[in-house]
KEKE-3310 file (N, C-alpha, C; in steps of 0.2 Angstrom, whole numbers, plus 5000, padded with zeros to 4 digits):
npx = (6128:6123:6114:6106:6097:6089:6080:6070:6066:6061:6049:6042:6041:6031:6022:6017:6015:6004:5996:5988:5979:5972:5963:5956:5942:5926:5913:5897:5885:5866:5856:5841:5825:5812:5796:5802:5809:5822:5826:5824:5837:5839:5829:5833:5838:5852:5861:5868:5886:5888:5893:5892:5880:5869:5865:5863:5854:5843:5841:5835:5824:5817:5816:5806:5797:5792:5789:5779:5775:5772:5777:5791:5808:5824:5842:5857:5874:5891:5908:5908:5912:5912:5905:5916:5910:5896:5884:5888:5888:5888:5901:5901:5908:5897:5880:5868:5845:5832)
npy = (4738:4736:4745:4745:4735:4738:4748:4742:4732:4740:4746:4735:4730:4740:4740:4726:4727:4737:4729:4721:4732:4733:4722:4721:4716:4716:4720:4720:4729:4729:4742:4744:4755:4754:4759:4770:4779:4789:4798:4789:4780:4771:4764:4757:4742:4732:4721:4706:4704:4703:4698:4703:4713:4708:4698:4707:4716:4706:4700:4713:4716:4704:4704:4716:4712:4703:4710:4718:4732:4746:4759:4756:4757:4755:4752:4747:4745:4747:4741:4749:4760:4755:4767:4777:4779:4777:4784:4789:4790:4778:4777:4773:4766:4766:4767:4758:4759:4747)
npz = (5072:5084:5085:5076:5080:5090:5088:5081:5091:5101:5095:5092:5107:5110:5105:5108:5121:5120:5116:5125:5128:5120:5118:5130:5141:5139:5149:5155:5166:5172:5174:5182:5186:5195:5194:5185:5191:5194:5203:5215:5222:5228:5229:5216:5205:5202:5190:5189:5184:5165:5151:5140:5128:5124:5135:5145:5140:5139:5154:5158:5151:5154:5169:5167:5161:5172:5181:5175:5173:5167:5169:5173:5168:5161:5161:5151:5153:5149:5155:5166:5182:5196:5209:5220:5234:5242:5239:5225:5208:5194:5182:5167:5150:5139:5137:5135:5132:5129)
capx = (6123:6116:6108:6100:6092:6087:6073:6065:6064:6056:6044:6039:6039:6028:6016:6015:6012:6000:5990:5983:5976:5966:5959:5951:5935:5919:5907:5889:5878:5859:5850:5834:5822:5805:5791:5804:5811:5829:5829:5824:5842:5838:5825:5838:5838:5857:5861:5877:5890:5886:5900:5889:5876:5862:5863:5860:5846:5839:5839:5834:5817:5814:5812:5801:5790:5789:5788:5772:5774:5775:5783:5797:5814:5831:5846:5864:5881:5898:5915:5906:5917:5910:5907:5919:5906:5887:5880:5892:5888:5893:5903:5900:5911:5892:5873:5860:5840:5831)
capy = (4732:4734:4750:4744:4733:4742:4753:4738:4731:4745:4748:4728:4732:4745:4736:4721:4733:4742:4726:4722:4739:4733:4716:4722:4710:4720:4720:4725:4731:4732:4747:4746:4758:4754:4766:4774:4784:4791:4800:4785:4777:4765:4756:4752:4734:4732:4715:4704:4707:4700:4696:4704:4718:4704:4697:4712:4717:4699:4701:4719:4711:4699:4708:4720:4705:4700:4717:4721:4740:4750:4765:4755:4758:4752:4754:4745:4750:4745:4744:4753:4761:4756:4773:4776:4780:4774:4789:4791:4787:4770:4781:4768:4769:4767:4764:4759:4755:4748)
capz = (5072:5089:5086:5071:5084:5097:5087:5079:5098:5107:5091:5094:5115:5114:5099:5111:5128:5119:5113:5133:5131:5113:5122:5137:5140:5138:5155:5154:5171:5171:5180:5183:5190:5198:5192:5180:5195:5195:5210:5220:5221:5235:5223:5208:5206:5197:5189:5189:5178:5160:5145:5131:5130:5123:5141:5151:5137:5143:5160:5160:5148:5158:5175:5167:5160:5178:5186:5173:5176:5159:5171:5175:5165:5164:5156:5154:5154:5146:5156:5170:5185:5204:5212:5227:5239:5244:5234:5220:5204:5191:5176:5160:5144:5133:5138:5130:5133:5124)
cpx = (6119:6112:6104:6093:6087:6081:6067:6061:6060:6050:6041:6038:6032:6021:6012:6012:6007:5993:5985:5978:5970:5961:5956:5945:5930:5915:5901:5887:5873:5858:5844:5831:5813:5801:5795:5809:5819:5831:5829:5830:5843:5834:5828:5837:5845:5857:5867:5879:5890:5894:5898:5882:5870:5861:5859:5855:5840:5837:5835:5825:5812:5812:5807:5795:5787:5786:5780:5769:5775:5779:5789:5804:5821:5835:5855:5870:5886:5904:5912:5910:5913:5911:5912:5915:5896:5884:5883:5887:5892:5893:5903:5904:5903:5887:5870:5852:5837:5833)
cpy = (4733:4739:4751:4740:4734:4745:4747:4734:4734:4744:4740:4728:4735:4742:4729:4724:4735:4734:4723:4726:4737:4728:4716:4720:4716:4717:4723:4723:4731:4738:4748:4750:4757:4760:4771:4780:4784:4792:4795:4780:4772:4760:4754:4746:4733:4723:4714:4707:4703:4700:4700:4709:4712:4701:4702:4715:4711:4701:4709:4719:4708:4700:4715:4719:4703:4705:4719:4726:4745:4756:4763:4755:4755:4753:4747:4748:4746:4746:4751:4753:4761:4761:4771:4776:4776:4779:4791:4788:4782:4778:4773:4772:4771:4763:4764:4758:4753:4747)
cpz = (5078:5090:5082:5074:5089:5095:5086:5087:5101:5102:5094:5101:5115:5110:5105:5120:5127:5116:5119:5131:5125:5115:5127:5137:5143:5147:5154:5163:5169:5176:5177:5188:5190:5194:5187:5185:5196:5199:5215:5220:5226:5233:5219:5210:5201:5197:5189:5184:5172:5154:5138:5133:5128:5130:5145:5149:5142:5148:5160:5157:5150:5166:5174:5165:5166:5181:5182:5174:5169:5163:5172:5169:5168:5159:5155:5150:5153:5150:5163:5178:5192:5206:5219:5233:5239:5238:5228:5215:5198:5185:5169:5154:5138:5138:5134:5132:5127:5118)
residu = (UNK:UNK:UNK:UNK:UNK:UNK:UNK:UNK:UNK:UNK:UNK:UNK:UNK:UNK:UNK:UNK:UNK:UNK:UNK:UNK:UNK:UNK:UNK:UNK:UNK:UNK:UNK:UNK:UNK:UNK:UNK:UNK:UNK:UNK:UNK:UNK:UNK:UNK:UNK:UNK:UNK:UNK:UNK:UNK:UNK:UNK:UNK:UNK:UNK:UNK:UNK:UNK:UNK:UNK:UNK:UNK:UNK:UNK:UNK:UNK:UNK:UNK:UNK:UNK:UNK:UNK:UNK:UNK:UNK:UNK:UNK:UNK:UNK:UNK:UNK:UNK:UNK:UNK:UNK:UNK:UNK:UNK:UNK:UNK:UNK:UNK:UNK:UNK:UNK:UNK:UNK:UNK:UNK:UNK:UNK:UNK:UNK:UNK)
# end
């Protein structure tokens, strides 16, 4: 009897362990770049951290309405991983522009 219980057990452990991992709350960044320039990583302008990709398009829209520079560019990013150091770069599960 108790080892009829035991499998069903783990098998619901690991179903409810592993359901954490499926609920993970979405984060969107913006990066923009001034004049469209990549190399220039001391001009990015990054945005706060948003709940929804339609925010970070918003904001990313809307400082490029203000700025009124057709070279400027920007992108945002999902689940994105703060680099370790000053130069590193943010690793993102998904971008998009645009």
């Amino acid at each position: 009897m108790k080892r009829s219980l035991i499998v069903p057990l783990f098998i619901l452990t690991l179903l409810l362990s592993g359901a954490g991992c499926l609920s993970q709350k979405e984060t969107w960044l913006g990066f923009y770049y001034p004049d469209g320039c990549l190399a220039c990583t001391d001009q990015y302008i990054y945005s706060p951290q948003f709940d929804d990709r339609a925010s970070c398009l918003s904001w990313a829209t809307n400082l490029k309405q203000q700025r009124n520079n057709s070279s400027d560019d920007f992108e945002c990013g999902k689940n994105c991983k703060v680099p370790d150091s000053s130069n590193g770069l943010y690793v993102c599960e998904e971008t998009f522009d645009y």
